[in-house]
C-alpha positions, -999 to +999 in steps of 0.1 A: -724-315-583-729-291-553-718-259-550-694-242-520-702-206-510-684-187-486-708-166-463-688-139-443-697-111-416-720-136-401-736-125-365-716-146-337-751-153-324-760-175-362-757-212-356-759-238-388-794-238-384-795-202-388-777-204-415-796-227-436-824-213-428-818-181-446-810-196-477-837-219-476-854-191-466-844-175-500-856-203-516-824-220-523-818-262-515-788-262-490-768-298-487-750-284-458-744-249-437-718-250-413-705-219-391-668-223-387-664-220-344-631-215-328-615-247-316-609-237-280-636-210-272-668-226-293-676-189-306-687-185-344-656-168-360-677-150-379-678-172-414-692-204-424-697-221-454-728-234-473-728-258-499-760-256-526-778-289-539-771-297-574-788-281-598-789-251-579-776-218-593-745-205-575-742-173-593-775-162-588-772-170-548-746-148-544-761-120-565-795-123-547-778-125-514-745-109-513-752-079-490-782-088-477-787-085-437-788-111-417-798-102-380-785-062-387-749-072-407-747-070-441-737-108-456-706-110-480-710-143-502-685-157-526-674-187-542-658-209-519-620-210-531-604-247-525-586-254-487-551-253-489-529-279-478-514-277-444-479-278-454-489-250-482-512-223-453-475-212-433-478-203-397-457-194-373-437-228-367-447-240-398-421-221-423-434-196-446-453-173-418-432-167-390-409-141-382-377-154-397-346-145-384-360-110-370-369-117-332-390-085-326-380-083-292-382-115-284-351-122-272-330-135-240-323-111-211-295-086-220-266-080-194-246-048-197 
């Protein structure tokens, strides 16, 4: 079974190539490496995730690696916790995130 790593502080500029790259680099077997992009712009958000092959160590990845630069930022790899469900994440509209009953300002025009 593969391992999930979360790889954070990641140079806009690194692309899944880049990515997988510098684990194989490392000498690690990557399945995948995938930069997470913003949905409307394209640009890297600045995380990505990279799963290992199996077999391959996941603790000692993120001890070797974890701080290591990668084009002049220093990495931050963890375990890759589990996606939450949409209904559980909250947002705005969602329930669980918004504002409530607290409109901070938002409100219709005021006459006096």
């Amino acid at each position: 079974m593969a391992s999930k790593l979360y790889v954070g502080n990641l140079p806009y500029e690194v692309s899944d190539d880049g990515l997988q790259q510098f684990f194989a680099s490392a000498g690690f077997r990557i399945e995948s490496a995938r930069v997470i992009r913003d949905m409307n712009t394209g640009r890297s958000r600045g995380f990505g995730f990279v799963e290992l092959a199996a077999g391959e160590d996941m603790a000692r990845a993120i001890s070797q690696l974890n701080g290591q630069s990668l084009e002049g930022k220093a990495l931050q790899i963890n375990e890759a916790r589990p996606q939450a469900r949409r209904s559980e994440r909250g947002g705005s509209f969602g329930g669980g995130g918004g504002r409530g009953g607290d409109r901070g300002g938002y409100g219709g025009r005021r006459r006096y």
